[in-house]
C-alpha positions in Angstrom: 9.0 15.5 -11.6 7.1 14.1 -14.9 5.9 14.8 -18.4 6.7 14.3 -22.1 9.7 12.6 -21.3 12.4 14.5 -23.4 16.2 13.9 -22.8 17.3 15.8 -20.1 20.7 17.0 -19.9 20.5 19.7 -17.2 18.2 21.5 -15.6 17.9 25.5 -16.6 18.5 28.4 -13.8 15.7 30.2 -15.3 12.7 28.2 -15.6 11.1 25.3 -14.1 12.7 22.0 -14.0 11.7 19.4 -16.0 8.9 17.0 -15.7 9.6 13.5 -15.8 7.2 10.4 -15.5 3.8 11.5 -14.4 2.2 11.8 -18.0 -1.4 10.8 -16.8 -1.4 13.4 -13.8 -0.2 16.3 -15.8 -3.2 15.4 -18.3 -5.6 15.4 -15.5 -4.4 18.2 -13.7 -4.7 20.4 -16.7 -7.5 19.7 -17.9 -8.7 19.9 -14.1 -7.3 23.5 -14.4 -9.2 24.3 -17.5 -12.3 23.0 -16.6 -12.8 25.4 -13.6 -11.7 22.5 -10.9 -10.1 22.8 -7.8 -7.8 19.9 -7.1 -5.5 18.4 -4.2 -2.2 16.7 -4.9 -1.9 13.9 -2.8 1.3 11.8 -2.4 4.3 11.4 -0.3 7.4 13.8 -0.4 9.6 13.2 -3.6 7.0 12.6 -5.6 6.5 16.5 -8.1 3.5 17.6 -6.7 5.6 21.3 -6.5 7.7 20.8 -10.1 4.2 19.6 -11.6 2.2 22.4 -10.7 5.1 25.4 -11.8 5.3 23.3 -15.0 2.0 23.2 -15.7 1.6 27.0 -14.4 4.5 27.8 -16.8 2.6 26.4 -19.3 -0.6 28.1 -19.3 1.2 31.2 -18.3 -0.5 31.6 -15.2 1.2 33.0 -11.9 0.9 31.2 -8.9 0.2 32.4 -5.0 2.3 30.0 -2.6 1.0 29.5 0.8 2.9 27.1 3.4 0.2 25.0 5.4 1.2 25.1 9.0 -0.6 24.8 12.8 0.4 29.1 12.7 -2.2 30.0 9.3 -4.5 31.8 11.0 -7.6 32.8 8.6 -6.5 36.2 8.9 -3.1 35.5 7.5 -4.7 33.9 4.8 -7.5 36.2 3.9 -5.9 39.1 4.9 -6.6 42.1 7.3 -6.5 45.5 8.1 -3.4 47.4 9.1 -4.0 48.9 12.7 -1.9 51.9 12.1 -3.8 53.0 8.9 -7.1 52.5 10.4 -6.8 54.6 13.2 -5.8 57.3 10.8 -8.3 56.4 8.0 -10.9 54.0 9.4 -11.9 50.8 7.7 -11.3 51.7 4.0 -10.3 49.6 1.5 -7.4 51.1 1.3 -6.4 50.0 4.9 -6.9 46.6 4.1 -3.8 44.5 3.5 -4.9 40.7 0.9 -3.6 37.8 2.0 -2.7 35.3 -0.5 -6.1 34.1 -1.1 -7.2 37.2 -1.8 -4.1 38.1 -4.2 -5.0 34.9 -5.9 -8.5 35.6 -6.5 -8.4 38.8 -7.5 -5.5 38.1 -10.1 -7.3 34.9 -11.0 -3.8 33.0 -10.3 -3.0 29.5 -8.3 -3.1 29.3 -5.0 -0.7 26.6 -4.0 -1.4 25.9 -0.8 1.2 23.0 0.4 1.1 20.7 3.9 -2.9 20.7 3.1 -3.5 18.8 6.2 -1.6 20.8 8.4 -3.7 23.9 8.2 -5.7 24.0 11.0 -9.6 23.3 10.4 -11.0 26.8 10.9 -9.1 27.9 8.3 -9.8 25.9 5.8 -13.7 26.3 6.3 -12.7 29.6 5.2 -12.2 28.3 1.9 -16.0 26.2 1.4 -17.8 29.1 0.2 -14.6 30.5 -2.1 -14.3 26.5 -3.8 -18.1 26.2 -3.8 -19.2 30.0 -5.0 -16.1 31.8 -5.3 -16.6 34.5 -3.6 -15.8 35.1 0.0 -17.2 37.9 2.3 -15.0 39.7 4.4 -16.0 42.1 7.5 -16.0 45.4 7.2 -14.6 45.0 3.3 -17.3 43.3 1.4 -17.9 40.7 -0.7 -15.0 39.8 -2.8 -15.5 37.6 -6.1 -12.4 35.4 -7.6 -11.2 36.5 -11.6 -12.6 33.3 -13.4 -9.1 31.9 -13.8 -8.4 31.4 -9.8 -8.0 27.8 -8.4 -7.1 26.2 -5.6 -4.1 23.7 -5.7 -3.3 21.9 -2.6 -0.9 19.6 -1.9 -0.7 17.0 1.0 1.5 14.1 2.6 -1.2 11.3 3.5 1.3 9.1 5.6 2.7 11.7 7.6 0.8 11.6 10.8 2.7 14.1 12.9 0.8 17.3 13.5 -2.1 16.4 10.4 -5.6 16.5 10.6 -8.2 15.0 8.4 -9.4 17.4 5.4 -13.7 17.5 6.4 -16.3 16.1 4.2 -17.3 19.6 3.0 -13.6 20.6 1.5 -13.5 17.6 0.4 -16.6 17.1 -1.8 -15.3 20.5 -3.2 -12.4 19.2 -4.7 -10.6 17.1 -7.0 -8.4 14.9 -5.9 -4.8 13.4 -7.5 -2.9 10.5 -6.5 0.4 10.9 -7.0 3.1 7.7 -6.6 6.8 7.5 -6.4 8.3 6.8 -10.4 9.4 4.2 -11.7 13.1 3.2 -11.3 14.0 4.4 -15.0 12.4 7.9 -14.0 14.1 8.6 -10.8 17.5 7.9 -12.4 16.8 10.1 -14.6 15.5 13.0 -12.2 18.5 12.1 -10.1 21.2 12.5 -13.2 19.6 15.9 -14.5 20.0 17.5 -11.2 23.0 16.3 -10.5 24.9 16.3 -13.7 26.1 12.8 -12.8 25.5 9.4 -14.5 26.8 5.9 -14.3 27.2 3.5 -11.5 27.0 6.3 -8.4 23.3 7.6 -10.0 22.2 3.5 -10.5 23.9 2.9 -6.7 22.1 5.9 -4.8 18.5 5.3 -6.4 18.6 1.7 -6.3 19.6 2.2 -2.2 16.7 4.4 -2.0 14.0 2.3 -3.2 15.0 -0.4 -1.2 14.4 1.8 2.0 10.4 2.2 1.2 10.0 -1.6 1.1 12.3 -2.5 3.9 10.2 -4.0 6.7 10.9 -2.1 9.5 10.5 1.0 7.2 7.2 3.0 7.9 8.8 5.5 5.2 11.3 5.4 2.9 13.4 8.0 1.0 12.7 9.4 -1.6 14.3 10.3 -5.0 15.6 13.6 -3.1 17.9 11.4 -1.0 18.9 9.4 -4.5 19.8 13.2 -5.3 22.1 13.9 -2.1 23.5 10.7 -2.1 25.1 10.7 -5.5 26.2 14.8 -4.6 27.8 13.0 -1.4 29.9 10.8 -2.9 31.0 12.9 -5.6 32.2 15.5 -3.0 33.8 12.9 -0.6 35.6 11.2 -3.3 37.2 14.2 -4.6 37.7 15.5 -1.0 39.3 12.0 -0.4 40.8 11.6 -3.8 38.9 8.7 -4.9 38.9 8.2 -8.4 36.6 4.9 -7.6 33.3 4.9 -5.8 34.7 3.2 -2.4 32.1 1.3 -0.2 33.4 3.5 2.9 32.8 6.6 0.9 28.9 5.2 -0.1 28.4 4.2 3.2 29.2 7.9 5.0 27.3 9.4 2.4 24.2 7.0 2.6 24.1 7.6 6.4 24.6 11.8 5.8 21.7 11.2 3.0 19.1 8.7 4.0 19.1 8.4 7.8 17.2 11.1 8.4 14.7 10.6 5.6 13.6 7.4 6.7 10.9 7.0 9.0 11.5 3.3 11.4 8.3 1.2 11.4 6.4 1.7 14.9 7.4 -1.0 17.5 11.1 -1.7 15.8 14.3 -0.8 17.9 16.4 -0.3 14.9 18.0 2.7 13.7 18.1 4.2 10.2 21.8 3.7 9.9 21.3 -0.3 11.0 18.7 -0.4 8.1 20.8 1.0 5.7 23.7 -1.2 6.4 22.0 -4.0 5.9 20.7 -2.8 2.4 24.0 -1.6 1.8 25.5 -5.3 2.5 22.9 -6.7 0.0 23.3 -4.4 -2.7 26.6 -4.4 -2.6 27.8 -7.6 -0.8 32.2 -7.9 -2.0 32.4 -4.1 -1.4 34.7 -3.8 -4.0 35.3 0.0 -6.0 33.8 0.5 -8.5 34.0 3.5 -11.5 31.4 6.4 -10.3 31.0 7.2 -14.4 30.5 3.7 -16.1 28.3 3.5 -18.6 24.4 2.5 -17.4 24.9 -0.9 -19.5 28.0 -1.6 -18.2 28.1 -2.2 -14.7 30.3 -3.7 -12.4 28.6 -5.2 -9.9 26.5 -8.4 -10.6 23.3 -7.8 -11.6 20.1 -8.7 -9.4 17.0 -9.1 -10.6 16.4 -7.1 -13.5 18.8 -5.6 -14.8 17.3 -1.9 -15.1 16.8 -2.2 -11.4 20.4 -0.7 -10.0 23.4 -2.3 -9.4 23.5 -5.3 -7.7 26.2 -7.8 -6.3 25.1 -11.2 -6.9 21.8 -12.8 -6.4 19.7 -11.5 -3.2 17.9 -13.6 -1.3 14.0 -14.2 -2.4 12.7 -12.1 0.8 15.8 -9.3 0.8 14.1 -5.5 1.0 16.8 -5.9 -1.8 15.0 -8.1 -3.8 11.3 -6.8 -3.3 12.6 -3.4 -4.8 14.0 -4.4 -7.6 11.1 -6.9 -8.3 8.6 -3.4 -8.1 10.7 -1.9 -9.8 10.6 -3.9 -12.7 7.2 -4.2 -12.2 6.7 -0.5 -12.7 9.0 -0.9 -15.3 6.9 -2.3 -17.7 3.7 -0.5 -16.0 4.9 3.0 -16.4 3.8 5.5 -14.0 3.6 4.3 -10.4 0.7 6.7 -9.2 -2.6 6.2 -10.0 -6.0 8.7 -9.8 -7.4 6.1 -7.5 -6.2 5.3 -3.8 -3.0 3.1 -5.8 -1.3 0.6 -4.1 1.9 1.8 -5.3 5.0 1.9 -3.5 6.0 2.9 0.0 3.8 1.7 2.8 0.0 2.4 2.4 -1.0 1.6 6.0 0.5 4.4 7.5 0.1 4.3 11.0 -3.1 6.3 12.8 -3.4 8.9 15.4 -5.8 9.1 18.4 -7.5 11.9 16.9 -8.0 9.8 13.6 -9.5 7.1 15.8 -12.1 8.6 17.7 -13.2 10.2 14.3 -13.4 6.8 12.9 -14.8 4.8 16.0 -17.4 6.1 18.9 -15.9 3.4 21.0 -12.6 4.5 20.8 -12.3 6.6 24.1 -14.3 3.8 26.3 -11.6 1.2 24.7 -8.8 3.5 25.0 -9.3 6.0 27.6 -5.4 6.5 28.0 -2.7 6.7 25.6 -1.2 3.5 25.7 -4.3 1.7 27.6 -6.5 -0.9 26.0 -9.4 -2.1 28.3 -10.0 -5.6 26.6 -13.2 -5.9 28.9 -14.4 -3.1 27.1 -13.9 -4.8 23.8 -15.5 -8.0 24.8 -18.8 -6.0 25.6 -18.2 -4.6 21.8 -17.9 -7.9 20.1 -20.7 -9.3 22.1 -23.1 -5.7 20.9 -21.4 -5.7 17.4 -18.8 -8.0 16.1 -17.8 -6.0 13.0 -17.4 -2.4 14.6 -15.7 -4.0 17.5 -13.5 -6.1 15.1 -12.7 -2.9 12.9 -11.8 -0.9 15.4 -9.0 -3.5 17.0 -8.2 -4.0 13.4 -7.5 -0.2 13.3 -5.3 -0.1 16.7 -3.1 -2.7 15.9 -1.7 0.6 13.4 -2.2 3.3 16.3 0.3 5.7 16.2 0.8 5.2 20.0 3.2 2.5 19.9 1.9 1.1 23.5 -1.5 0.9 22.4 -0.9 -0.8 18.9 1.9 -3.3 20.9 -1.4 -3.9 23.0 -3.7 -4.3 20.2 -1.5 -6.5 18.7 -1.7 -9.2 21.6 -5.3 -9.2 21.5 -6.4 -9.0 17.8 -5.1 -12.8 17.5 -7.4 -14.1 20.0 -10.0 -12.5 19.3 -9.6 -13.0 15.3 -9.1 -16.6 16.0 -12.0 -16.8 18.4 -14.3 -15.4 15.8 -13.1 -17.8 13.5 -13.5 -20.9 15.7 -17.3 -19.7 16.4 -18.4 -19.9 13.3 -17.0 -22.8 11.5 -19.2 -24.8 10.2 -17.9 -28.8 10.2 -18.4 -30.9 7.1 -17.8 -34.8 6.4 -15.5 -32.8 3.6 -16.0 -33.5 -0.1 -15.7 -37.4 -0.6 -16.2 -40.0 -3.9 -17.8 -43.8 -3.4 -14.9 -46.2 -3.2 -14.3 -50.1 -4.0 -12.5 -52.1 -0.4 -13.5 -55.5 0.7 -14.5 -54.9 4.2 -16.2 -51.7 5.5 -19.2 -51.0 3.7 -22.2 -51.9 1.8 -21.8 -55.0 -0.2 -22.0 -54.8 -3.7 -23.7 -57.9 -4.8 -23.8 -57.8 -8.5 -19.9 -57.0 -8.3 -18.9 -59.6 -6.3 -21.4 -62.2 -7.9 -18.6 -61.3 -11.1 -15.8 -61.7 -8.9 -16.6 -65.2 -7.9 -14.3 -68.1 -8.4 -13.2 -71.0 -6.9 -14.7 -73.0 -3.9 -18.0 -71.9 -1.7 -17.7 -70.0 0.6 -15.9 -67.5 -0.9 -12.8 -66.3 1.3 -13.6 -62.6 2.9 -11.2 -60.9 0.2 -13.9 -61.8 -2.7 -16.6 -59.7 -1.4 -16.5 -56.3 -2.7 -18.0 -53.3 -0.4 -18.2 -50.0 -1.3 -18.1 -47.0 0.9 -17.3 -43.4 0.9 -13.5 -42.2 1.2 -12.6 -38.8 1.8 -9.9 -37.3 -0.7 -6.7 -35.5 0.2 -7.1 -32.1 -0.6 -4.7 -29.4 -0.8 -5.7 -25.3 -0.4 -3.9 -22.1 -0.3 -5.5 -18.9 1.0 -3.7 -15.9 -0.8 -4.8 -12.5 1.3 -4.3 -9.3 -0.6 -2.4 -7.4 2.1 -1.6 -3.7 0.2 -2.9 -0.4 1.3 -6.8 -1.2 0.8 -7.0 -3.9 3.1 -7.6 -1.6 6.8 -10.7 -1.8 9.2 -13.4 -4.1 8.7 -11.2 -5.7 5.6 -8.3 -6.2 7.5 -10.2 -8.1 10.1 -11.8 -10.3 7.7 -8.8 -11.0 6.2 -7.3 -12.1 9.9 -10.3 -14.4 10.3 -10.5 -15.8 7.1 -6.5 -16.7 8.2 -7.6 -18.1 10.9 -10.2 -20.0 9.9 -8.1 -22.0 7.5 -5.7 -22.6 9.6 -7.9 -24.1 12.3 -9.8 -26.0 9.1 -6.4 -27.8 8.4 -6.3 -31.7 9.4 -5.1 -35.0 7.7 -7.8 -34.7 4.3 -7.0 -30.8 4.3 -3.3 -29.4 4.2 -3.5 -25.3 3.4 -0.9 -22.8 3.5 -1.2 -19.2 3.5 0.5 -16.5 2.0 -0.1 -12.6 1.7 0.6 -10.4 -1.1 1.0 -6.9 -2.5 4.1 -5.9 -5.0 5.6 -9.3 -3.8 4.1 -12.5 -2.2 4.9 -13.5 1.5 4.4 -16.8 2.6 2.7 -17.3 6.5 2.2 -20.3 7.0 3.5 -23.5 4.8 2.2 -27.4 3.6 3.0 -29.7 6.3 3.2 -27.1 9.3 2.2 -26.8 12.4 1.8 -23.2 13.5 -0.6 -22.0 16.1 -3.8 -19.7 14.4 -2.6 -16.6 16.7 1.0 -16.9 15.0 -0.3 -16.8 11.4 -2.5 -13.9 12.2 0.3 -12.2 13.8 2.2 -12.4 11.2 -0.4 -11.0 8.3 -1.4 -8.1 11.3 2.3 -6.8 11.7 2.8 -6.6 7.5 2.2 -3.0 6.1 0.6 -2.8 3.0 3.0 -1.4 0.2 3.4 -2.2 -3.5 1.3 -2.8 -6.1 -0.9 -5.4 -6.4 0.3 -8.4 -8.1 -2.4 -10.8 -8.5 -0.5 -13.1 -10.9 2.6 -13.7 -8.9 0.7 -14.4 -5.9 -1.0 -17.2 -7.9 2.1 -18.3 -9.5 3.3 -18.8 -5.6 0.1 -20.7 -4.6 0.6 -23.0 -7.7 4.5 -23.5 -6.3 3.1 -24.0 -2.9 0.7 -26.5 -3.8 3.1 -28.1 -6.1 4.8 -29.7 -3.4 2.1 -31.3 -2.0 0.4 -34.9 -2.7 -3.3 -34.3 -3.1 -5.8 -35.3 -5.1 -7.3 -31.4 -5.6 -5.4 -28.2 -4.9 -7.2 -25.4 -4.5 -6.5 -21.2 -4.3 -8.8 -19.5 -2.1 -7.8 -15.6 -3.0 -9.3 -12.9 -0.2 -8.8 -9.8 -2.9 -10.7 -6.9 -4.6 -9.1 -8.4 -7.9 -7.9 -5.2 -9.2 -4.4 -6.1 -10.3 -1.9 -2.9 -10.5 0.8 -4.7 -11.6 2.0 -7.8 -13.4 0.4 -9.5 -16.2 -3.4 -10.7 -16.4 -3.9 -13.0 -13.5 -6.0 -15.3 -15.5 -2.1 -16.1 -17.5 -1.2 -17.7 -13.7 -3.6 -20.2 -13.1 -1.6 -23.2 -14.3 -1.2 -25.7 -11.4 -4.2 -24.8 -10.2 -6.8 -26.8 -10.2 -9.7 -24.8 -8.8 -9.6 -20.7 -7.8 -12.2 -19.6 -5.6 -12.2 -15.9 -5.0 -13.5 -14.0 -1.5 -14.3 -10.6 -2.4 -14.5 -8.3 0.6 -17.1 -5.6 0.6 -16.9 -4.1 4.0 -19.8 -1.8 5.0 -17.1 0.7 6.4 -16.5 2.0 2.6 -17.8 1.5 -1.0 -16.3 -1.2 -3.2 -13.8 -0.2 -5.6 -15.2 0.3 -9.0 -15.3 -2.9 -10.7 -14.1 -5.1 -8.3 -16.9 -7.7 -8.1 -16.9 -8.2 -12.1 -13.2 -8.6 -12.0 -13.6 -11.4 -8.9 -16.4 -13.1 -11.0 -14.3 -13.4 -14.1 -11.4 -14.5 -12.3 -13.4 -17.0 -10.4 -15.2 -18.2 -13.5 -11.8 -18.6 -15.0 -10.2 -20.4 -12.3 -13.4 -23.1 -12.4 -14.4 -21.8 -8.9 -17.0 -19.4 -7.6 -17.0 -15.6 -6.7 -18.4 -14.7 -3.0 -19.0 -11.4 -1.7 -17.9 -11.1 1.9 -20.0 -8.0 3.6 -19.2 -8.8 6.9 -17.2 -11.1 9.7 -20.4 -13.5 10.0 -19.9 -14.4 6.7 -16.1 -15.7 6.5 -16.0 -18.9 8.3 -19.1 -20.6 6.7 -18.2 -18.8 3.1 -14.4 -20.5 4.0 -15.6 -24.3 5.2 -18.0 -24.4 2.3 -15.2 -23.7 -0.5 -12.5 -25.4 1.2 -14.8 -28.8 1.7 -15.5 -28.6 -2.3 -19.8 -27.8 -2.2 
């Protein structure tokens, strides 16, 4: 739901709901509309695509043709065809022909919503490459039919759904416009969730905070959506009047958070817990005393303790830094002051962006993948040793890729190896340096300083040992943190890099280097720590098994390198940041550089896609800023020596 944003009270029987949030997309999509485009809404459930388009339709009083997208569209059901009974009367005359919605469409020069995009199987759609490209489409035995000027083609698709999709080809694709479309802010979906319901208060602030918290969780692949916000608050209303509550109870959240959001949430590959155990423990740190509180209470005046931000749901006392709890609200606040949460690029906005992949997916993306992966569930790691020996980066992206297979054997295996190898990679191509030192004053190893200690001179000849002043070179204590952008963006041949650049700083740590490592999207994690000792294939591990979700923070993920290197004793400390530099949230990064005393920024460039617009001026000025330098990293050959040389000071 989005648009102008007008109080909404209640939603009318008679018309299309309201559109709330979303201002930028409704812009683009009508003028999209006007402008003869075809265009695909892209985003995860919950998010309007539907509500937008019947607004929108509503508002340029055009009718729209709905078509649901499953394995069963046959192009005949969409096109049309002839009625058997009729033709064996009549023959093939027009009149025996029966349109299909696309031809409805076209000839009445309406919308064609055609929802579940990616689930309409691919001979189908080819149907529609000469309609988007000519609009026209020949049919046997009927002709050649021509679209009314006003028809167009909206689509709408799940991207992180991977059951039963396919990818959309190249040539639909370069035939159509495409829309992101991102979950709303927090402000939004309370909003959405009281006009619907007719509630307000504490029980509307309870259910959509709860939901939020589900698409950040960390053993959530997917999260609910504000339709489960929606339920919830329904739920609880019901029960407590079934129950005769005048109070929202804990017991009575709880059996309607399990009735509401269990089944919307989708558990993270590889984790053994169940929805319910997921939302218990949200439910715990939302609302920790499990005291009743008023379903109705004003928005501003909330029992329960607020968390951080108080626009960010109800909230029982501080949660803990790394709480799902606490990275919700802190994107939601972020949001907050960003306004809409989607973007008309790929956005790193919330829910997980590295949605797992399917075999299929795969061995589009890699040739190697069936020699690697013969099997579901089999990984021939001799296989991929020939590959990094033949090609490093392919071989790299592709085990970068299977550690988010679908087929949870065959990512658990991928997972295991990636480290190694990562490491390996890392440890091959650092290059040693004596490290960045400064010429020193002692009085025993050394050159002897003549002049100085002719100055020094005093007393009776000889001269005791302690007069002669040598000077030498003396390495400095340095301190570095590595921040990796981890959100949606970083997959294949960046993800790798990233690994290895982890790697290689970890393996570069010694007594004149101490680095931590932290990765970051909406919210900053912290890897690896000043003054630990973790083993590289830990560390890399680690950043493997995070999803990227949120938006991308560049700002507090300096603000936690400054706090990191704050409690070290070093004469230099030093941010190495692994990003594309294009900050969707938070305030200019170049405000976070305090404590700092060099940035250095890694931008990667992989060959497997084109850079993001604007991505290498935005590394160059941060860079500049920071009194570092800006490298572009193209490939995996590149890391470790682009690393040793930044982290020894040259």
């Amino acid at each position: 739901m989005a648009g102008p944003e007008p109080a909404v009270p209640g939603l009318a029987l008679d018309g299309p709901p309201p559109v709330i949030g979303l201002r930028r997309e409704r812009e683009v999509l009508t003028v999209a509309l006007q402008a003869a485009r075809h265009v695909v809404l892209e985003g995860p459930p919950g998010t309007g695509k539907s509500t937008l388009l019947r607004s929108i339709a509503s508002d340029l009083d055009r009718s729209v043709v709905f078509v649901e997208g499953n394995a069963e569209l046959t192009p005949a059901r969409l096109i049309g065809q002839y009625d058997p009974a009729q033709v064996l009367a009549d023959g093939y005359q027009p009149s025996s022909f029966t349109d299909g919605p696309l031809l409805q469409a076209m000839r009445a020069g309406a919308l064609l919503y055609l929802e579940e995009f990616n689930r309409v199987p691919e001979e189908t759609l080819n149907v529609l490459i000469t309609v988007l490209a000519e609009g026209e489409i020949a049919v046997p035995r009927l002709g050649m039919v021509r679209a009314d000027q006003k028809f167009r083609l909206i689509a709408a698709m799940n991207p992180f759904d991977a059951i039963g999709t396919a990818r959309v080809s190249q040539a639909i694709a370069d035939r159509i416009c495409r829309i992101v479309l991102g979950y709303q802010d927090a402000t939004a979906e309370r909003r959405i969730t009281a006009a619907v319901t007719g509630q307000d208060g504490h029980v509307v602030d309870f259910a959509v905070a709860l939901g939020r918290a589900t698409r950040s969780h960390r053993d959530v692949r997917m999260g609910a959506s504000v339709r489960g916000a929606i339920d919830m608050v329904l739920l609880i209303d019901g029960l407590a009047n079934l129950r005769g509550e005048t109070l929202m109870s804990r017991a009575t959240a709880r059996d309607a958070a399990f009735a509401a959001l269990s089944g919307r949430i989708r558990v993270a590959d590889g984790s053994e817990r169940s929805p319910e155990s997921i939302l218990e423990e949200l439910l715990g740190e939302l609302w920790p005393d499990g005291r009743a509180v008023p379903r109705g209470a004003a928005t501003g005046d909330r029992p329960l303790a607020d968390g951080p931000g108080k626009a960010d749901g109800p909230q029982a006392g501080p949660t803990p830094p790394d709480s799902p709890a606490h990275r919700a609200a802190a994107g939601q606040s972020s949001l907050a002051r960003a306004g809409s949460a989607s973007s008309l690029r790929r956005d790193r906005s919330l829910g997980p962006a590295r949605r797992t992949v399917g075999r299929a997916e795969l061995a589009a993306r890699h040739p190697s993948f069936r020699e690697v992966s013969p099997e579901p569930g089999i990984l021939d790691a001799d296989v991929v040793s020939r590959l990094l020996a033949s090609d490093p980066d392919a071989a790299a992206m592709l085990l970068a890729d299977l550690t988010l297979a679908g087929d949870a054997r065959l990512q658990a295996a991928a997972r295991r190896l990636a480290p190694r190898v990562f490491v390996g990679l890392a440890a091959a191509g650092i290059q040693r340096s004596p490290g960045a030192r400064r010429l020193g004053v002692g009085h025993r190893d050394g050159d002897l300083d003549l002049e100085l200690t002719l100055d020094r001179l005093s007393g009776p000849w000889p001269p005791a040992a302690e007069q002669f002043v040598t000077r030498s070179w003396h390495a400095r204590r340095r301190a570095a943190c590595l921040l990796v952008d981890a959100s949606g963006s970083m997959s294949g041949l960046a993800l790798a890099i990233a690994a290895v650049a982890a790697s290689v700083v970890v393996l570069a740590s010694g007594e004149r280097l101490d680095v931590s490592v932290a990765a970051f999207g909406g919210v900053p994690t912290v890897l690896r720590r000043h003054g630990t000792q973790p083993v590289p294939e830990r560390v890399v591990g680690d950043l493997l098994a995070l999803r990227g979700h949120g938006r991308t923070d560049i700002a507090a993920a300096l603000r936690l390198a400054s706090a990191q290197l704050a409690s070290v004793t070093a004469a230099t400390r030093q941010v190495v940041l692994l990003s594309d530099c294009l900050a969707t949230a938070g305030p200019d990064p170049a405000e976070a550089l305090t404590g700092i005393d060099r940035l250095d920024v890694l931008c990667p460039v992989p060959a497997d896609r084109d850079p993001e617009p604007g991505s290498l001026p935005a590394a160059q000025r941060l860079a500049r800023l920071g009194g570092g330098l800006s490298r572009p990293v193209r490939a995996l050959a590149d890391v470790p020596a682009a690393l040793t040389a930044l982290l020894s000071g040259r």
